[in-house]
C-alpha positions as CSV (number, residue, x, y, z in Angstrom):
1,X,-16.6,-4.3,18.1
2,X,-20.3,-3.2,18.0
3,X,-23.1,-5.2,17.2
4,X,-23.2,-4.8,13.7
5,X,-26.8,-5.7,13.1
6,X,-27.6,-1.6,14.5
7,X,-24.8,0.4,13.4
8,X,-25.1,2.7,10.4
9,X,-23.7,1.7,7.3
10,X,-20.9,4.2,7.3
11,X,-20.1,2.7,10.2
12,X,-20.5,-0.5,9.2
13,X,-18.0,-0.1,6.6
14,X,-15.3,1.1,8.3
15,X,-14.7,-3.0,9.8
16,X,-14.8,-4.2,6.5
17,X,-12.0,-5.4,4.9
18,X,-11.4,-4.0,1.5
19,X,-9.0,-6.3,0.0
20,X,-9.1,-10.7,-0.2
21,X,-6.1,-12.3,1.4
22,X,-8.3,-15.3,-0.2
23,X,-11.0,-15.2,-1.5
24,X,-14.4,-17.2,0.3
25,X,-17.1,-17.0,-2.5
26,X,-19.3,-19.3,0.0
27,X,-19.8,-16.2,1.9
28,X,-21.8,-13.9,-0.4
29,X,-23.1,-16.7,-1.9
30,X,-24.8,-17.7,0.9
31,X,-25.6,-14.2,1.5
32,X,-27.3,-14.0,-1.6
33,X,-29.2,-17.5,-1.2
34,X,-31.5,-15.6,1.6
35,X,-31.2,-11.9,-0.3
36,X,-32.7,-13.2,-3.3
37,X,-36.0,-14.0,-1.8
38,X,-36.7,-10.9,-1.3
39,X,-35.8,-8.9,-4.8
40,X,-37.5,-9.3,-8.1
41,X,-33.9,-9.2,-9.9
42,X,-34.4,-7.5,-13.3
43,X,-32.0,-7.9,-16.2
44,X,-28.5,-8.7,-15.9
45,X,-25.8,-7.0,-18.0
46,X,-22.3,-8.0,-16.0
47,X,-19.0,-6.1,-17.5
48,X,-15.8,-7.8,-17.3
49,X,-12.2,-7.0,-18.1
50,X,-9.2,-5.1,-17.5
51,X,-9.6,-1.5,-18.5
52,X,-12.6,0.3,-19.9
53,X,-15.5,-1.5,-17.6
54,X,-16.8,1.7,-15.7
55,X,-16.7,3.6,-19.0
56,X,-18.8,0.8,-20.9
57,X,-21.2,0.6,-18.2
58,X,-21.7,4.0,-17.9
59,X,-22.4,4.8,-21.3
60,X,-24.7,1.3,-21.6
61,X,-26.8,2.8,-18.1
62,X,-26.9,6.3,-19.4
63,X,-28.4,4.8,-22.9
64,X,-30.7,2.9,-21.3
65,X,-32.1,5.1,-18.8
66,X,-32.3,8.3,-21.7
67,X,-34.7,5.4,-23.3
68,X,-36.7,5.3,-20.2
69,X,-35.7,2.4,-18.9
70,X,-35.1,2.0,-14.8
71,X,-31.4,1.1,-14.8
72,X,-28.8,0.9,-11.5
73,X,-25.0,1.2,-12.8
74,X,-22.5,-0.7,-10.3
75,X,-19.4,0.7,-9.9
76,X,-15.9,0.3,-8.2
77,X,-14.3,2.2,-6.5
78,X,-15.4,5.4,-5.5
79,X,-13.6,8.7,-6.5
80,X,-15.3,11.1,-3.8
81,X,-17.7,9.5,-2.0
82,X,-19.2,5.9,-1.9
83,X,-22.6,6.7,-3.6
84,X,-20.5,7.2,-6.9
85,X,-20.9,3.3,-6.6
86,X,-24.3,3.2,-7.1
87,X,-25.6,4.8,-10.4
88,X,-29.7,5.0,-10.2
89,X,-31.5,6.5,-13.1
90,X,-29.5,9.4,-14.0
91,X,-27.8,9.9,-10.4
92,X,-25.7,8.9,-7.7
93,X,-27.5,7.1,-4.8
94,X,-29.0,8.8,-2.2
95,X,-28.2,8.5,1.5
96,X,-31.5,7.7,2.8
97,X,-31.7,4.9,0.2
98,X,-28.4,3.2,1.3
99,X,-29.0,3.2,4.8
100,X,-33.0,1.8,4.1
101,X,-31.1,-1.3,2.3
102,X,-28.3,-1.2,4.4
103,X,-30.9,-2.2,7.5
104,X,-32.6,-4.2,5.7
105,X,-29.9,-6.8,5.0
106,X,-29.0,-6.6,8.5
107,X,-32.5,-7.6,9.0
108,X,-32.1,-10.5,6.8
109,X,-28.4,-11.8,6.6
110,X,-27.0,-13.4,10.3
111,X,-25.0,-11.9,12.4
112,X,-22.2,-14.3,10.7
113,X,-22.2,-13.1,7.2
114,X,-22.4,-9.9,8.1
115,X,-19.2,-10.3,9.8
116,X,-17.7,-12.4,7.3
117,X,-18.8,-10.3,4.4
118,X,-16.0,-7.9,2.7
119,X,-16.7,-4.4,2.0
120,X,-16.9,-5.1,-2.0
121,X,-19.6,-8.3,-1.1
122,X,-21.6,-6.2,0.9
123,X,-21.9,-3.4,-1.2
124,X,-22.6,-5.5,-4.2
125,X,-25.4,-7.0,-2.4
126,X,-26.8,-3.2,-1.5
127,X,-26.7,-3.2,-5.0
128,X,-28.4,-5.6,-5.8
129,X,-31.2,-5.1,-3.3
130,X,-31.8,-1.1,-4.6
131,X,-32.1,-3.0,-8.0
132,X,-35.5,-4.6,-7.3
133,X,-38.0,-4.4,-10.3
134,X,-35.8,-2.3,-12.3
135,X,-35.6,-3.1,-15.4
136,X,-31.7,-3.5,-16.0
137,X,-28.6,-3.6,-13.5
138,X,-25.2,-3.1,-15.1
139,X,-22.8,-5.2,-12.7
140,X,-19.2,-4.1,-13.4
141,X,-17.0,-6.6,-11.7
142,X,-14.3,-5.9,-9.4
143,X,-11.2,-8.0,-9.3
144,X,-12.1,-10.7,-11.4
145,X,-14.6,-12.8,-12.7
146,X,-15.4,-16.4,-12.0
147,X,-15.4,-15.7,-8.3
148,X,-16.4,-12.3,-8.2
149,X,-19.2,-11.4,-5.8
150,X,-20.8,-9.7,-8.8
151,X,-21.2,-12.9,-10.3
152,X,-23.3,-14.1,-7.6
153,X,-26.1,-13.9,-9.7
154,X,-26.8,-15.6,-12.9
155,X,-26.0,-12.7,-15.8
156,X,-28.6,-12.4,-19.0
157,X,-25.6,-10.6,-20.9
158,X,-21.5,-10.8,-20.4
159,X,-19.5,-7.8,-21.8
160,X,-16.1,-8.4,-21.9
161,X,-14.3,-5.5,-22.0
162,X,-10.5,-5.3,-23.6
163,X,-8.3,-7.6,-21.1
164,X,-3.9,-7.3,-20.2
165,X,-1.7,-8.0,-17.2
166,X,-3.0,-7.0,-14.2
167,X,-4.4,-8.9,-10.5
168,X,-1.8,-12.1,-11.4
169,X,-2.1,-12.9,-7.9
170,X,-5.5,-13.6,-7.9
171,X,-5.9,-14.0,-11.2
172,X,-3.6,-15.9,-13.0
173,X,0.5,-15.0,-14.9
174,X,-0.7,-14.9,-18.5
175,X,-3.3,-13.3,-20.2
176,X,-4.4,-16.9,-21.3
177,X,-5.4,-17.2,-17.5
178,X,-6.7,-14.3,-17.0
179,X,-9.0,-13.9,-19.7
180,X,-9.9,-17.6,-18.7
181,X,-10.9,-16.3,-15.3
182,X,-12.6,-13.6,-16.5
183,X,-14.7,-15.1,-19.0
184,X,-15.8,-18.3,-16.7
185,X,-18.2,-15.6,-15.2
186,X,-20.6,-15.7,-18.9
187,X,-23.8,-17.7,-18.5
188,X,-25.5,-17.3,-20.9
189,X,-24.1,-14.6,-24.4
190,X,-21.2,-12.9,-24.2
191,X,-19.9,-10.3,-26.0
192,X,-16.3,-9.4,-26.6
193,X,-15.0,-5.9,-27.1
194,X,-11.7,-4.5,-28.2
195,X,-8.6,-6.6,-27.5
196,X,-5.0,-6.1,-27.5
197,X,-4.1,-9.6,-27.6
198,X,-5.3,-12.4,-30.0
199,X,-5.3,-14.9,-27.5
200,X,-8.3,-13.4,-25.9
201,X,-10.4,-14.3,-28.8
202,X,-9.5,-17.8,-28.7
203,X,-10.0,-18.2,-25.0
204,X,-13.7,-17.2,-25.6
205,X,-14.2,-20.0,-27.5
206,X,-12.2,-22.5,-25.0
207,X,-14.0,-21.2,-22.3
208,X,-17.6,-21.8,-24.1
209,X,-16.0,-25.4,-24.8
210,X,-15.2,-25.9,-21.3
211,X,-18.4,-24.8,-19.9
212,X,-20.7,-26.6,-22.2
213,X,-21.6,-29.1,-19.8
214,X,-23.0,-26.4,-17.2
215,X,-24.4,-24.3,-19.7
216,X,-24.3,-23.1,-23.5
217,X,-23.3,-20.0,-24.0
218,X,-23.3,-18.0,-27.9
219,X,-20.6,-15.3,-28.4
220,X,-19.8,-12.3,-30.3
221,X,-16.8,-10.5,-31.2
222,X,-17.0,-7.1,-32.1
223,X,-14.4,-6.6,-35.2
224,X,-16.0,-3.4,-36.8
225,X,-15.2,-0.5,-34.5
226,X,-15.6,1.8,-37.4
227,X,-19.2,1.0,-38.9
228,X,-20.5,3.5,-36.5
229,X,-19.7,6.9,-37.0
230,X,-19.7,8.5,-33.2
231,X,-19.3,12.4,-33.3
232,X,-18.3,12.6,-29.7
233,X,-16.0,14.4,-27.2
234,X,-14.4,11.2,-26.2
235,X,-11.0,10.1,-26.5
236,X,-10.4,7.5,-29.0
237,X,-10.4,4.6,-26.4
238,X,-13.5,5.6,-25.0
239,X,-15.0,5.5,-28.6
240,X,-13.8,1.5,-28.5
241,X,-15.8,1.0,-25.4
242,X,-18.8,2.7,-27.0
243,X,-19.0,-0.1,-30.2
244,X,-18.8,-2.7,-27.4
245,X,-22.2,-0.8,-26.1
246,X,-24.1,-0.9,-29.5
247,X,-23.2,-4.2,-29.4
248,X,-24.8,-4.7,-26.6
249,X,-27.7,-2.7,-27.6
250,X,-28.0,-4.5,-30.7
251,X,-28.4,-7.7,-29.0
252,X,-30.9,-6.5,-26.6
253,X,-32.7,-5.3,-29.2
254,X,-32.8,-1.6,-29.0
255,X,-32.8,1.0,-31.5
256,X,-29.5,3.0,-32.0
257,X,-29.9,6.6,-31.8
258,X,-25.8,8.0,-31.4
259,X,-27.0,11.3,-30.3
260,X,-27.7,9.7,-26.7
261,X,-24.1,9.2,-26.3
262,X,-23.2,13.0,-25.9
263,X,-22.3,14.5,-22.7
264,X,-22.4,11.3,-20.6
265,X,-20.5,12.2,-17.6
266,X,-17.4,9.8,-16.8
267,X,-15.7,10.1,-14.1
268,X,-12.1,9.6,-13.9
269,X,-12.1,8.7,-17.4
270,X,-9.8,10.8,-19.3
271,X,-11.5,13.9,-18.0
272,X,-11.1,17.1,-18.6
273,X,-11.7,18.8,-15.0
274,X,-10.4,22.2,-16.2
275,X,-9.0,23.4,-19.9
276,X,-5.3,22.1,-18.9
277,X,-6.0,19.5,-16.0
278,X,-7.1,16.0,-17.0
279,X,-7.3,13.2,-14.7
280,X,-7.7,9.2,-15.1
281,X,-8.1,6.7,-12.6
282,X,-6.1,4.1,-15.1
283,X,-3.3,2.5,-12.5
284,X,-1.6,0.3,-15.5
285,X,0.4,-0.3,-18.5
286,X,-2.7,-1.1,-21.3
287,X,-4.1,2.2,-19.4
288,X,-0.8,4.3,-19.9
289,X,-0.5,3.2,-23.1
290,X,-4.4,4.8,-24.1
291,X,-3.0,8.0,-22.4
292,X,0.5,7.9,-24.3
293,X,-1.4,8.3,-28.0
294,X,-4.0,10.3,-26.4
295,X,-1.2,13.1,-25.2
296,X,0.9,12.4,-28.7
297,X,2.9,15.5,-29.5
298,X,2.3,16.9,-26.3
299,X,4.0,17.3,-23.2
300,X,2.4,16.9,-19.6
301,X,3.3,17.4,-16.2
302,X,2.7,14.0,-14.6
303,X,1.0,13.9,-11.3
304,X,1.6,10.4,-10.0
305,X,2.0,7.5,-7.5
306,X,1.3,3.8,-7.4
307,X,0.2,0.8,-5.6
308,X,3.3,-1.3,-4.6
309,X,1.9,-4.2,-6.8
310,X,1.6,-3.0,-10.0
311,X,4.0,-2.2,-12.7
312,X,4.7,1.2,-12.0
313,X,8.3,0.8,-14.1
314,X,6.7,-0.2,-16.9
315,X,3.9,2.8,-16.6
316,X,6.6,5.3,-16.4
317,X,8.2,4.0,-19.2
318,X,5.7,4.1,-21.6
319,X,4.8,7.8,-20.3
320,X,8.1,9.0,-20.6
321,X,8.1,10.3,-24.2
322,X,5.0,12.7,-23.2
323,X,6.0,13.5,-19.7
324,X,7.7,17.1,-19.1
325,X,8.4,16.3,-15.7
326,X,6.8,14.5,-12.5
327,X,4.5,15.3,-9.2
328,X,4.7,12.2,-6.9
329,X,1.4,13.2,-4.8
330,X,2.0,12.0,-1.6
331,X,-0.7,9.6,0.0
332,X,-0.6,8.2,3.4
333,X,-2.0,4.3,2.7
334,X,0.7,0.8,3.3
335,X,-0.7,-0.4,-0.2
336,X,1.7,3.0,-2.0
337,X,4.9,2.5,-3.4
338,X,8.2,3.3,-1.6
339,X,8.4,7.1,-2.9
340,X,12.6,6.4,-3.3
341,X,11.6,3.4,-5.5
342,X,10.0,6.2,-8.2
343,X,12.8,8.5,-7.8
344,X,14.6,5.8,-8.6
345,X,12.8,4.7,-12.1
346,X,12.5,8.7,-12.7
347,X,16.6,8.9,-12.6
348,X,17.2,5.6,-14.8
349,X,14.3,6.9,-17.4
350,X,15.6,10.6,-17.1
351,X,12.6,11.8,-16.1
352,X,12.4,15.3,-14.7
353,X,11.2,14.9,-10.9
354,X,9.1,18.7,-9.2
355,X,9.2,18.9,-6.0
356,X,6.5,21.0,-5.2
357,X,2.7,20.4,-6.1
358,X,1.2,23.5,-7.8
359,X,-1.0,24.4,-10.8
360,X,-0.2,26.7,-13.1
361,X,-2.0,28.1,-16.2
362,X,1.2,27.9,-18.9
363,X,1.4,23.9,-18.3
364,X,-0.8,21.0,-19.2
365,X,-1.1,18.3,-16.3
366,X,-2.2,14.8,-16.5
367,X,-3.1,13.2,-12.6
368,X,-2.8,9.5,-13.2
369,X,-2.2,6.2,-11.4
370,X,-5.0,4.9,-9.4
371,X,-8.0,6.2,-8.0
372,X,-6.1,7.3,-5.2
373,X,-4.3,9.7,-6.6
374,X,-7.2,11.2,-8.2
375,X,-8.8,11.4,-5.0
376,X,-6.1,13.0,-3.8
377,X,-5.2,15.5,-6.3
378,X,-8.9,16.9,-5.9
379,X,-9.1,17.5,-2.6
380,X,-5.6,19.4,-3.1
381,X,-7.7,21.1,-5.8
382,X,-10.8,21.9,-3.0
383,X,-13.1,19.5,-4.8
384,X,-16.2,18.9,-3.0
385,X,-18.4,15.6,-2.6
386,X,-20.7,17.3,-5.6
């Protein structure tokens, strides 16, 4: 291996591993006990959840920065390319300004932690570092909550983002637990956006009982999605994730002015990348279900694969009364799916399976299942890095 303290931070990526086995919070939070000397952090607005947190936060950082605010929006993961993570008044981060963080916390962190650190810790502490006397940073977490490296820093604001099934192996079986987990991340007022379950409500309350020894935390659950009116582009869901953000804004004490909500771009978010081709980087059931009423009356061609772990039966279920018939992009990576295990689930669900991936004008097509397969499908449609 090369030293890692002088290697580029492409480079220095490519040893990192991507996913926990277990997770070691000791290591980026020791990290961020010699980081934090050197960053005047501004205001922290941290986004948890299941579905709907890249939406939320990009719609909060787009609000604040058409108000003239300096705001950085964390993201994860990338579509394209990595600087999609990164979000810095009104664009994607620049090279030049990775790399001059990126050798800066090598300057800073030993040779140990950087080693130790995974790919997701060490880009949240670029992060973090390019956020230095901004006003805001919008911190959407990654897998969880509690022990995310995201929450590495004490949040002013907790968003919490509508919450399902998903990550039980890290996580916790129920959505009891996992809201739990989620929410354990609030220090200080949290705010919770459209749910699907009941529980979740009452779990923000047990986790502000539970907590009150460390620290008192207020709450607010948003319970009028309709009060205001939003003339927007946005599919319905996306709508849901905007009253969640003039909550927000509310609280922080910021004037509401709707019209600063049109055209904010969304990646991967139920977008429309060409009058018949949508794509969404959704890779789950609560996701497939916002796609099923957002197709009603409508059939798609489904362009489609999965990540071994996740309930890819139950996705294609729920699809099936909009899908025509089914792509299964292929994608070389050991986290995919068995492709016969699909075929399989496509035959019990009668589901129409194409061979061949093409485009056509005379059908509608729908590129779903993870953010693979949207990265994917656009280089098979020539998409560049722009």
């Amino acid at each position: 291996m090369q030293d890692l303290k002088v290697v580029a931070l492409k480079e220095f990526l490519n040893y990192k591993t991507l996913y926990y086995d277990k997770i070691d919070f000791s290591i980026v939070q020791n990290s961020w006990e010699i980081l934090k000397n050197h960053i005047n952090l501004p205001y922290v607005i941290h986004i948890v959840g299941t579905n709907g947190k890249g939406s939320t936060g990009r719609f909060l950082s787009t609000y604040l920065h058409r108000k003239n605010y300096k705001v950085l929006h964390y993201s994860s993961p990338h579509i394209v390319k990595f600087n999609e993570r990164i979000w810095l008044n009104g664009a994607d981060v620049s090279d030049e300004d990775l790399e001059l963080a990126h050798k800066k916390i090598q300057s800073l962190l030993d040779i140990k932690l950087l080693e130790k650190l995974t790919y997701f810790e060490y880009t949240t502490l670029i992060a973090l570092y390019l956020s230095s006397d901004f006003d805001y940073i919008v911190l959407e977490a990654g897998l969880g909550g509690e022990f995310d490296a995201t929450n590495v820093v004490t949040n002013n604001l907790s968003l919490i983002t509508t919450i399902d099934l998903d990550h039980q192996a890290f996580l916790g079986n129920s959505v009891e637990e996992i809201a739990q987990t989620k929410m354990r991340a609030c220090d200080n007022h949290m705010i919770v956006g459209y749910q699907i379950h009941d529980v979740v409500e009452k779990m923000a309350y047990e986790v502000k009982e539970q907590l009150k020894a460390k620290r008192q935390i207020s709450i607010k659950i948003v319970d009028d999605f309709e009060k205001y009116e939003i003339k927007t582009q946005y599919a319905s869901y996306l709508k849901r994730n905007l009253h969640l953000v003039i909550e927000a804004l509310k609280y922080l004490k910021i004037d509401i002015d709707t019209s600063l909500f049109e055209n904010v771009k969304l990646k991967g978010r139920c977008e429309k990348i060409a009058p018949n081709i949508t794509i969404d980087v959704g890779h789950n059931p609560l996701a497939a279900r916002v796609l099923k009423k957002e197709f009603e009356n409508k059939k798609i061609t489904l362009i489609y694969n999965s990540y071994k772990d996740k309930d890819y039966e139950n996705v294609l279920k729920i699809l099936k009364p909009i899908i025509k018939q089914i792509i299964i992009i292929d994608i070389e990576d050991k986290r995919i799916v068995d492709k016969n295990n699909l075929f399989e689930i496509c035959k019990k669900y009668n589901i129409m399976i194409k061979s061949k991936l093409e485009i056509t004008k005379d059908e509608e097509y729908l590129a779903f299942g993870s953010f693979l397969v949207v990265e994917r499908f656009l280089e098979f449609l020539g998409v560049d890095e722009k």
